[in-house]
MINUBA-937865 format. One line per 5 residues: their letters; for each residue x, y, z of N, C-alpha, C, O. Coordinates in steps of 0.2 Angstrom, whole numbers, plus 2048, in hexadecimal, padded with zeros to 3 digits. Example, Ala and Ser with C-alpha at 12.3 -4.5 7.8 and 13.67 -1.06 7.14 Angstrom:
BEGIN
AS) 842,7E4,827,83E,7EA,827,842,7F0,827,847,7EF,82A  840,7F5,823,844,7FB,824,840,800,827,843,806,828
//
This chain:
BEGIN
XXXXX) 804,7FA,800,800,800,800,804,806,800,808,807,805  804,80A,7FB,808,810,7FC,803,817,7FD,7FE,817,7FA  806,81C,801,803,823,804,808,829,802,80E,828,802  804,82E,800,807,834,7FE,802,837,801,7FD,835,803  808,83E,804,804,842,808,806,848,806,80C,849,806
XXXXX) 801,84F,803,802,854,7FF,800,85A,805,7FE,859,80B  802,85F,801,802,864,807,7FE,86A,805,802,86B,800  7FA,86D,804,7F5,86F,802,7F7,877,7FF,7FD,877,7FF  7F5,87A,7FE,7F9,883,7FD,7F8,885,803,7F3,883,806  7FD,889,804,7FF,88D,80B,7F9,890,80B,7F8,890,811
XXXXX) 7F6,892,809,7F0,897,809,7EA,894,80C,7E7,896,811  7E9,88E,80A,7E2,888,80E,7E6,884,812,7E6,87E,811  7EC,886,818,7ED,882,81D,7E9,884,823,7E8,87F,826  7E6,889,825,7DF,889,827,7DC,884,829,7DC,883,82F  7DA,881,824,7D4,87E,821,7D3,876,81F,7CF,872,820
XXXXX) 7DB,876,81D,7DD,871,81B,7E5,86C,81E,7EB,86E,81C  7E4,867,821,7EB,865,824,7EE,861,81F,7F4,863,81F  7ED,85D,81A,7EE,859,812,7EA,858,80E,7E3,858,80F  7ED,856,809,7E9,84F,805,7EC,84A,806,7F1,84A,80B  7EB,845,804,7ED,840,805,7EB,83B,7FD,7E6,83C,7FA
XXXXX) 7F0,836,7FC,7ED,831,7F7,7F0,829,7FA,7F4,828,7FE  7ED,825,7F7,7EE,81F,7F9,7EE,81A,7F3,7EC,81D,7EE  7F2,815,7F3,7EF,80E,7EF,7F3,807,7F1,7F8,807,7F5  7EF,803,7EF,7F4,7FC,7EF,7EF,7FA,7EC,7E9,7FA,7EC  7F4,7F6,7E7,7F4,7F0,7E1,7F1,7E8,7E1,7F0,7E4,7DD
XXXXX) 7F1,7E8,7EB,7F1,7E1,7EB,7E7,7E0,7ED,7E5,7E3,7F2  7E4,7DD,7EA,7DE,7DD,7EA,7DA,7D9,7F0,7D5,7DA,7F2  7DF,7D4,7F2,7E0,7CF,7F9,7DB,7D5,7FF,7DE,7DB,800  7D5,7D3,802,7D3,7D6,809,7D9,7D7,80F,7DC,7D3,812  7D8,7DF,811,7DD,7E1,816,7D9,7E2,81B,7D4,7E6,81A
XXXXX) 7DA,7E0,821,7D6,7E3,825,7DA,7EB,82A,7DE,7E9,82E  7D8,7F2,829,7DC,7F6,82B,7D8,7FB,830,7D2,7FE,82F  7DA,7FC,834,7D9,7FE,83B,7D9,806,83B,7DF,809,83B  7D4,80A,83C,7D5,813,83A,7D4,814,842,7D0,812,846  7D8,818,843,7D9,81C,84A,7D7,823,84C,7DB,828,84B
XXXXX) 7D3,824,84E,7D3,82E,84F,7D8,830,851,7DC,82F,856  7D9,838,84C,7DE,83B,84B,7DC,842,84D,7E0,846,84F  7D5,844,84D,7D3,84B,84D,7D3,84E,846,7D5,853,845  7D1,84B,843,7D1,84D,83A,7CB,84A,837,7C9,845,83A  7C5,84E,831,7C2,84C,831,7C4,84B,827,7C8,84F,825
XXXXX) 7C0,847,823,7C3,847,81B,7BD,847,818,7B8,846,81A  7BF,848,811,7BB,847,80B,7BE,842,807,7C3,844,805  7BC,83C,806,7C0,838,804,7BD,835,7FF,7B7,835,800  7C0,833,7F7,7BE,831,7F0,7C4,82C,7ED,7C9,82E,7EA  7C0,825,7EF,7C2,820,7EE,7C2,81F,7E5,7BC,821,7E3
XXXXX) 7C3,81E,7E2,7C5,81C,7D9,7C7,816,7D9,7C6,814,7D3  7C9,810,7DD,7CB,80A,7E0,7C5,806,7E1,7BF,808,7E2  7C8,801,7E2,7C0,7FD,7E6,7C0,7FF,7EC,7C4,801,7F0  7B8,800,7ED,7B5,804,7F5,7B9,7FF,7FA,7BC,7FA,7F8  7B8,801,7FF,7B7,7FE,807,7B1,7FB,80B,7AC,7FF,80B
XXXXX) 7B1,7F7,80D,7AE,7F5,814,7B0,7F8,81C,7B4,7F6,81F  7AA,7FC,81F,7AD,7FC,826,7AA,7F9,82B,7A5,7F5,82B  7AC,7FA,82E,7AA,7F7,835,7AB,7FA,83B,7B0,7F9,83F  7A6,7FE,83E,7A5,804,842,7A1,802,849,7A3,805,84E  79D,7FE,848,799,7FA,84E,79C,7F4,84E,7A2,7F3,850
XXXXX) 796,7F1,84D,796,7E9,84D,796,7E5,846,796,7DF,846  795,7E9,840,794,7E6,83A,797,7EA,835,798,7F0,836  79A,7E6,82E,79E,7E8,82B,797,7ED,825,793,7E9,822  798,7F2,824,794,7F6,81F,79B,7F9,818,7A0,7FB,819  796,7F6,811,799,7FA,80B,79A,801,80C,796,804,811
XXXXX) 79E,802,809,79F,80B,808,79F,80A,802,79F,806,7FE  79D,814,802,79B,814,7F9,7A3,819,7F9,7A7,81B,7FE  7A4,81B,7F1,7AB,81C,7F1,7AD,821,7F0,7B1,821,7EB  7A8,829,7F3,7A9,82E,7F5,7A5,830,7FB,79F,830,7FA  7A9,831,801,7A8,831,807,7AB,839,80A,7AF,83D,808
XXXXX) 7A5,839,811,7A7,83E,816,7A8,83B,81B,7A2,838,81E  7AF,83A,81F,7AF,839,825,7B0,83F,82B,7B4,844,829  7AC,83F,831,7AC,843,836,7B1,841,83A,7B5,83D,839  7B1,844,840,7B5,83F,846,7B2,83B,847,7AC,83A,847  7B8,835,849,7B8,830,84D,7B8,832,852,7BC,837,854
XXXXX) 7B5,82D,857,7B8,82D,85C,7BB,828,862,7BE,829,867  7B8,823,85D,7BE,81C,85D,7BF,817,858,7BB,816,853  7C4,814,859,7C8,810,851,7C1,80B,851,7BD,809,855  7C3,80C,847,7BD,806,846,7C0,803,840,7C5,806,83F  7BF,7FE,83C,7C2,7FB,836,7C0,7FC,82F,7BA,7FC,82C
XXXXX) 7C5,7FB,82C,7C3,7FA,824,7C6,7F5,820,7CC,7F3,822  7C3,7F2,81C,7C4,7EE,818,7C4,7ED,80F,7BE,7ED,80D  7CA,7ED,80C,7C7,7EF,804,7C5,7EA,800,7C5,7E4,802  7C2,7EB,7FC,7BF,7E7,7F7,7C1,7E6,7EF,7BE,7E5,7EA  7C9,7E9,7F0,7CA,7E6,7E8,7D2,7EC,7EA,7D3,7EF,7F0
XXXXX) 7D4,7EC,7E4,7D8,7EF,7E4,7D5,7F9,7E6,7D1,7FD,7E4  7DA,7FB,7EA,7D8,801,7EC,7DC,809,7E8,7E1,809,7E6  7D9,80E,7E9,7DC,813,7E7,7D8,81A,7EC,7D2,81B,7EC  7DC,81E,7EE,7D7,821,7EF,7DB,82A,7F1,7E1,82A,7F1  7D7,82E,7F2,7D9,836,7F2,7D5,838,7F8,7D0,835,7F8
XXXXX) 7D7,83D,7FD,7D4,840,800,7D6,845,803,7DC,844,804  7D4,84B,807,7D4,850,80A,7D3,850,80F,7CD,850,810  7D6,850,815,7D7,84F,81B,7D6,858,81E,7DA,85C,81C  7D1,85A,821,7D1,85F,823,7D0,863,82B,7D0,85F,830  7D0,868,82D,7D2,86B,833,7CD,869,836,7C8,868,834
XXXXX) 7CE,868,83D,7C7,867,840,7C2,868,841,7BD,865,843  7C3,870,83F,7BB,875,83E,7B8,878,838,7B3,87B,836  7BD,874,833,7BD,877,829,7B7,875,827,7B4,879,824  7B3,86F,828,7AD,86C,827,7A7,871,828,7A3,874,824  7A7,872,82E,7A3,87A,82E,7A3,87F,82E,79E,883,82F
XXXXX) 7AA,881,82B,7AD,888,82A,7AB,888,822,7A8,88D,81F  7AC,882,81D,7AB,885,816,7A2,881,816,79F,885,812  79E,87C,818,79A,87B,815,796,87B,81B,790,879,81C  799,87D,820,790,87F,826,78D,87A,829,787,87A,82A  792,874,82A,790,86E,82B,790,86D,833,795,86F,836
XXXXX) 78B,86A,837,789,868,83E,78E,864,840,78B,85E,83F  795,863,842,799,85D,842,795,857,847,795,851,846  792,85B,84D,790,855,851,78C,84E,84D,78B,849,84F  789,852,847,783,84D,842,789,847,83E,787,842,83B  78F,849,840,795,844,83B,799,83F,83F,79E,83B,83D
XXXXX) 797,842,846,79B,83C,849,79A,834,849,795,831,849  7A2,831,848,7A2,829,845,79D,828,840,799,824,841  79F,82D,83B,799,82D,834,79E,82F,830,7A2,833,831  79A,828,82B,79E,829,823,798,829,820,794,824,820  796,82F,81C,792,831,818,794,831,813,799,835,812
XXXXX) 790,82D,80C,78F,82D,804,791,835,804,78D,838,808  796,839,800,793,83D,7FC,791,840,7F5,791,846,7F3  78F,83A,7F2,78D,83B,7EC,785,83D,7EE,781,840,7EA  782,83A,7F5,77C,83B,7F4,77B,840,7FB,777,840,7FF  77F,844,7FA,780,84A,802,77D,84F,7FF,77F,852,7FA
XXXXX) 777,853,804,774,858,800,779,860,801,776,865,803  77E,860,7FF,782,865,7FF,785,867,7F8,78B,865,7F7  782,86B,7F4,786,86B,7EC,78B,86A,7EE,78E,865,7EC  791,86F,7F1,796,872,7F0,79B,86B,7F3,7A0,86B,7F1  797,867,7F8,79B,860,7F9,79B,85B,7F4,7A0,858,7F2
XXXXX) 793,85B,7F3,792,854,7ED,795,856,7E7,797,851,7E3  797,85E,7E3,799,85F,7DF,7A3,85E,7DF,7A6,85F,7DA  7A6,85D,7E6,7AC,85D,7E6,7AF,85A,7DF,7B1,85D,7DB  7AE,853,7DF,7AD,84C,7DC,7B0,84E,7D5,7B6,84C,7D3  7AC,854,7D1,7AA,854,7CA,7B2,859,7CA,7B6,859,7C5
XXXXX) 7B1,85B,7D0,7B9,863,7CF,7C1,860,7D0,7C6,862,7CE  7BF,85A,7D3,7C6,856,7D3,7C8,851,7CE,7CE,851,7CC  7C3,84C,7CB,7C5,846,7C7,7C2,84A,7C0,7BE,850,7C1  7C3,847,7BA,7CE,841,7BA,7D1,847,7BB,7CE,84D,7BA  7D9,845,7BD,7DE,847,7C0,7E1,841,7BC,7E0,83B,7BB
XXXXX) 7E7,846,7BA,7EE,840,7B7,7F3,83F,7BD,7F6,83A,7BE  7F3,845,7C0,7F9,840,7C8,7F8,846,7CF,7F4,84B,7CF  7FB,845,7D2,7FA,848,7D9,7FD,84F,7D7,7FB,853,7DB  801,851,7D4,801,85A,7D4,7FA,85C,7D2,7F6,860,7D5  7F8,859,7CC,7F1,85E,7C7,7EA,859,7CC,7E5,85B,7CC
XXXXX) 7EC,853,7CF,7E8,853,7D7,7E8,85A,7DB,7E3,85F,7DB  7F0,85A,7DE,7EE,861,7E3,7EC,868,7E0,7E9,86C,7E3  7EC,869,7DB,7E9,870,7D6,7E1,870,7D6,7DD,874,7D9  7E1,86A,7D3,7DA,86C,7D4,7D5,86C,7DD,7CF,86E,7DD  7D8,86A,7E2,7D6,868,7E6,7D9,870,7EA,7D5,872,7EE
XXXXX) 7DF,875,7E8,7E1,87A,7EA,7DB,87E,7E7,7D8,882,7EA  7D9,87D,7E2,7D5,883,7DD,7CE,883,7E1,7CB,888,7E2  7CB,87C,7E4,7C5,87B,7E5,7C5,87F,7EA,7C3,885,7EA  7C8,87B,7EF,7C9,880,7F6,7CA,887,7F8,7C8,88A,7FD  7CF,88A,7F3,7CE,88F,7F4,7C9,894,7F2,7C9,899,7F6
XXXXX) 7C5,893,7ED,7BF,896,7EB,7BA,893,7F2,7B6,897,7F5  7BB,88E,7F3,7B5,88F,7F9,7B5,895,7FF,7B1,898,801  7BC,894,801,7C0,897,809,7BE,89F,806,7BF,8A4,80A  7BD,8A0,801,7BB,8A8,801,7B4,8AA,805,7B3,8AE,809  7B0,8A4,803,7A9,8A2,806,7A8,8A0,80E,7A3,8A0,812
XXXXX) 7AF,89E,810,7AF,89A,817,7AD,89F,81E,7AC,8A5,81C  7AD,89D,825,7AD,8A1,826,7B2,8A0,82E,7B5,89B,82F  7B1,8A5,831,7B6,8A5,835,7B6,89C,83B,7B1,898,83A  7BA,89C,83F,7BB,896,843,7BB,899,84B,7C0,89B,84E  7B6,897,84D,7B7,89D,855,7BA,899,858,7BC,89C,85D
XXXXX) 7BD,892,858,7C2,88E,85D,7C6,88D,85B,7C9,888,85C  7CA,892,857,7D1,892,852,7D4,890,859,7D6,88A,85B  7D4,898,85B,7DA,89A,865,7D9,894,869,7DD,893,86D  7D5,890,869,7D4,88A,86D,7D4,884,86B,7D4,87F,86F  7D5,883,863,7D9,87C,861,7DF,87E,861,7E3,879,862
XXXXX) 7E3,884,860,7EA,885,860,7EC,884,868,7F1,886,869  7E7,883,86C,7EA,883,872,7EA,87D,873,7EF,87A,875  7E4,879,872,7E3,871,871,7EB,86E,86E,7EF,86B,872  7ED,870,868,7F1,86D,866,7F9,86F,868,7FE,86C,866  7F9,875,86C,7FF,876,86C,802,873,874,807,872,876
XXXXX) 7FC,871,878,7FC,86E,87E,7FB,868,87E,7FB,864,883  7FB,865,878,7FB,85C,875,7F7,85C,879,7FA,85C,87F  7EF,85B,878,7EB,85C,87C,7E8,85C,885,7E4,85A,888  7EE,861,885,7EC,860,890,7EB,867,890,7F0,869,894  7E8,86C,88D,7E4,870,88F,7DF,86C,894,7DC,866,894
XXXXX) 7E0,873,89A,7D7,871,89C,7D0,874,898,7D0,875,892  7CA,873,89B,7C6,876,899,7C7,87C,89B,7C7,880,897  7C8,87D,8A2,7CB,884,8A3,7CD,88A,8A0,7CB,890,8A0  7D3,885,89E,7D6,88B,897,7D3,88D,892,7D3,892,88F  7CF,886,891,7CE,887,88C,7C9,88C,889,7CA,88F,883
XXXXX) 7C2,88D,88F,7BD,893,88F,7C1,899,890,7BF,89D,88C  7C5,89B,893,7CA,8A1,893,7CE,8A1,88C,7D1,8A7,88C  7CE,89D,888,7D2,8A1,883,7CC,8A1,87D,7CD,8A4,878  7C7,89D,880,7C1,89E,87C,7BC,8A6,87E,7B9,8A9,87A  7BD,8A5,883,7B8,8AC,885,7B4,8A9,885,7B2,8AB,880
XXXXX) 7B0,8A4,887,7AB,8A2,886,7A8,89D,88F,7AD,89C,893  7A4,89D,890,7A3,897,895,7A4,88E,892,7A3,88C,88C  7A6,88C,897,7A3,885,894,79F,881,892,7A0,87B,891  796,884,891,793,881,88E,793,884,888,791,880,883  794,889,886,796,88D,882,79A,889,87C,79A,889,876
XXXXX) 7A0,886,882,7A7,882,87D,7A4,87D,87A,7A6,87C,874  7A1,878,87E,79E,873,87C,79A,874,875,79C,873,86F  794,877,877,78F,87A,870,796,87B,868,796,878,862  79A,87F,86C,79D,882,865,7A3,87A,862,7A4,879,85C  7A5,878,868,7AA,872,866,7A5,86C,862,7A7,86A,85D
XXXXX) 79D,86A,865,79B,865,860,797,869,85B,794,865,858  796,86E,859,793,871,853,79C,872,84E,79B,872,848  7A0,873,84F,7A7,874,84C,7A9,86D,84B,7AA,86B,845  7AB,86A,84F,7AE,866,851,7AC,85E,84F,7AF,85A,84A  7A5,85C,853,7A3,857,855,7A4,854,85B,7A1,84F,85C
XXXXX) 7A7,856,85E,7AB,854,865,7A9,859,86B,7A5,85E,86B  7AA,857,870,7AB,859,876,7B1,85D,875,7B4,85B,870  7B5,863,87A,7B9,865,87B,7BE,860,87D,7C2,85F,879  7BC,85B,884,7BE,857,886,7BE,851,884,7C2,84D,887  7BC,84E,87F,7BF,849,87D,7C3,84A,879,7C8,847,879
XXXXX) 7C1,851,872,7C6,851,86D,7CD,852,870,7D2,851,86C  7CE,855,876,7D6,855,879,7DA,84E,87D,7DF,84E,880  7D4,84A,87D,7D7,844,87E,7D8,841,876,7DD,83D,876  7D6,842,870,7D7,841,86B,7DE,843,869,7E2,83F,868  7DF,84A,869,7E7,84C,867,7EB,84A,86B,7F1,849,86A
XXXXX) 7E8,84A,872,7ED,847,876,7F1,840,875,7F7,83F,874  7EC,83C,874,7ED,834,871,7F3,835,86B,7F9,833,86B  7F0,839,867,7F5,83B,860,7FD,83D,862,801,83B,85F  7FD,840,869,804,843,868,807,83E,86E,80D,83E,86E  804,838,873,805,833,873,80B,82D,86E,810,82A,86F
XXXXX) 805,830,869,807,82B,864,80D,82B,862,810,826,863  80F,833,85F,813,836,85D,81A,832,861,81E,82E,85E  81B,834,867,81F,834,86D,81F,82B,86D,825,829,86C  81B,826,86E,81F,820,86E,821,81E,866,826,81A,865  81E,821,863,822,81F,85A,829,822,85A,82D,820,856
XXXXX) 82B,827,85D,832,829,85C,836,824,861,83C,822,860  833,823,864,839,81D,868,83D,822,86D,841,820,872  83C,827,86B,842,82C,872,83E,82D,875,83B,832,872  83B,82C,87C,83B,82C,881,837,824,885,834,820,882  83B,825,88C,839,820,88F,831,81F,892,82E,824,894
XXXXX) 82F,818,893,828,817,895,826,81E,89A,821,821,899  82B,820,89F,828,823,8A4,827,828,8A0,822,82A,89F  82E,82C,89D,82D,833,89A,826,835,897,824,83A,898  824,82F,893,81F,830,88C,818,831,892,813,834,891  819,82D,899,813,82D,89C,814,833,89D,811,836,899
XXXXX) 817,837,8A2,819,83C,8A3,818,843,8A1,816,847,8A5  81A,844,89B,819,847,895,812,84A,893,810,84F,892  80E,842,892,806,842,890,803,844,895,7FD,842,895  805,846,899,801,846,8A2,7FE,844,8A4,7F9,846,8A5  801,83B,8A5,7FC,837,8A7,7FF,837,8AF,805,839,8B0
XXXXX) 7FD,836,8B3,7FF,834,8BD,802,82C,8BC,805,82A,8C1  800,827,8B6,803,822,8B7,802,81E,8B2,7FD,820,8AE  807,817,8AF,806,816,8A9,800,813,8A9,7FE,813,8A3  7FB,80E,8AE,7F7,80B,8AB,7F3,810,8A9,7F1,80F,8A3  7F0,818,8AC,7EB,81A,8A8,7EE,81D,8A0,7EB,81E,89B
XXXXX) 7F3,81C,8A1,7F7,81F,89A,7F7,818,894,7F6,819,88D  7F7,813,897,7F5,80C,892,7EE,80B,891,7EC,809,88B  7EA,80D,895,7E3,80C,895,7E0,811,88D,7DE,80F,888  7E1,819,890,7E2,81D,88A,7E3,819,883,7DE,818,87F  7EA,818,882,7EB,817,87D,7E9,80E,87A,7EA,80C,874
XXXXX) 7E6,80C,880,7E1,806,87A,7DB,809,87C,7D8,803,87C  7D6,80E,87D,7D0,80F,879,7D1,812,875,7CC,812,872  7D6,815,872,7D8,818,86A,7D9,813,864,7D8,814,85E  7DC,80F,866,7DE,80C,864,7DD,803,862,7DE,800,85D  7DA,802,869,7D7,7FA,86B,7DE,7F3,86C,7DD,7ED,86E
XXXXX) 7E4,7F7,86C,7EB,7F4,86C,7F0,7F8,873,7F0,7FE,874  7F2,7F4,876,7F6,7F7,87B,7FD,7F8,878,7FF,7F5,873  802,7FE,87B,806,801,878,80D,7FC,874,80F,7FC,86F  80E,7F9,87A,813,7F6,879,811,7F0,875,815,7EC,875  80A,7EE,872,80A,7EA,86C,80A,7EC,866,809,7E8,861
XXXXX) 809,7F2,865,806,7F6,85E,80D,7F8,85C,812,7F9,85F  80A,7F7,851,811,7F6,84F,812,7FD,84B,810,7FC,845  814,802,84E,815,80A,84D,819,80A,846,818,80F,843  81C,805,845,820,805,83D,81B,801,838,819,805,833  819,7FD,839,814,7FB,833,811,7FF,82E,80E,805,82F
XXXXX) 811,7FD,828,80E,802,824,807,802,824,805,7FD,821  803,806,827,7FA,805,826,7F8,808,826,7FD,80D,825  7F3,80A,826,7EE,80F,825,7EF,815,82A,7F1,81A,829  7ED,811,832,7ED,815,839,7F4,819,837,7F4,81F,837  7FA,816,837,800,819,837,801,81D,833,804,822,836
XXXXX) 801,81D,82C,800,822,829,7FD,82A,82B,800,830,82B  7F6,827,82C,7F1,82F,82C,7F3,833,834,7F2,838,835  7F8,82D,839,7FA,830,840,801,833,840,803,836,845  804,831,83A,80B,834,839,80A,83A,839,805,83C,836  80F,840,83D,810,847,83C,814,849,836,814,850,835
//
């Protein structure tokens, strides 16, 4: 399976954290494991679709998709040989350019050939055919920026840059203080932006820079607990198997897959 990951114009970083594209040639069933990263995407499969499995049962996907947040790993499985393009975007872009209720997307993969939003369902017709990943990213630079003229401001800018720059151990505290806002206040605005709770989505990035810190291999068990502010390492391992479903020291952080890919910084 090979992954390219594209970086968008400076102009729609905003907005936009990548693209991304995908393939493998081998048509054989993979079963691959997606982990919450705090990114929500538009994804336009040209390959054979997938199968997921988000409950209890495995569901077709059709093969142009909106994923919202997750909020725990679930699986996919392909069905033929795979190809695919997608737009991994910020965590508030969904409702900054098209006005969307994040909390209505939570652990939702919605068709969007059949999504009532022109300017979504017509993405499809503005991207393909593409002959390779530059005149991919052009048109996908061209699209976006015509919208982002349209978009509109993000009130939890100061409060995801706090989120992420504290690898998620802001409190709530701070957090209403650099929001100016009360805490019910934060909540309303984090699941209409977001889809999340304040509070969980910083146990999300938290996880994330978790991640970060046992994949570089430079520091020790204590340090990485330490760091992530846990008081000890079982709740520190407990954390990273509800993210995950694998305890640390079995997960294989080099593996080429899907999770690893989309969690790599």
């Amino acid at each position: 399976m090979n992954f390219i990951r594209i970086a968008p114009h400076p102009d729609l970083e905003p907005l936009i954290e990548c693209y991304w594209m995908m393939q493998s040639d081998d048509p054989s069933p993979q079963i691959e494991k997606i982990i919450p990263d705090g990114y929500t995407e538009l994804i336009f499969n040209y390959g054979a679709v997938y199968k997921a499995k988000m409950k209890d049962h495995w569901v077709l996907q059709t093969p142009n998709l909106l994923a919202g947040q997750i909020s725990r790993y679930f699986y996919l499985e392909n069905t033929g040989v795979t190809a695919s393009i997608a737009i991994k975007l910020k965590p508030a872009a969904l409702t900054q350019l098209f006005k969307l209720q994040m909390d209505q997307y939570l652990d939702q993969i919605v068709d969007l050939d059949t999504f009532p939003h022109p300017l979504l369902s017509g993405l499809k017709d503005n991207l393909f055919p593409f002959e390779n990943e530059q005149q991919a990213k052009m048109k996908l630079d061209n699209y976006f920026m015509g919208l982002s003229k349209n978009g509109t401001e993000n009130p939890l800018q100061e409060v995801l840059d706090l989120v992420f720059s504290t690898n998620g151990m802001a409190t709530v505290a701070e957090m209403t203080k650099t929001a100016g806002v009360g805490e019910r206040q934060l909540e309303r605005l984090f699941k209409k932006y977001i889809g999340l709770s304040p509070k969980y989505y910083s146990r999300i990035i938290r996880f994330n820079y978790i991640f970060q810190l046992l994949k570089s291999k430079k520091c020790s068990w204590t340090e990485i607990v330490y760091q992530s502010g846990y008081y000890d390492q079982s709740h520190f391992i407990r954390n990273f198997k509800a993210f995950t479903g694998e305890d640390p020291s079995s997960y294989f952080f080099e593996e080429k897959n899907m999770a690893n890919f989309f969690l790599n910084k």
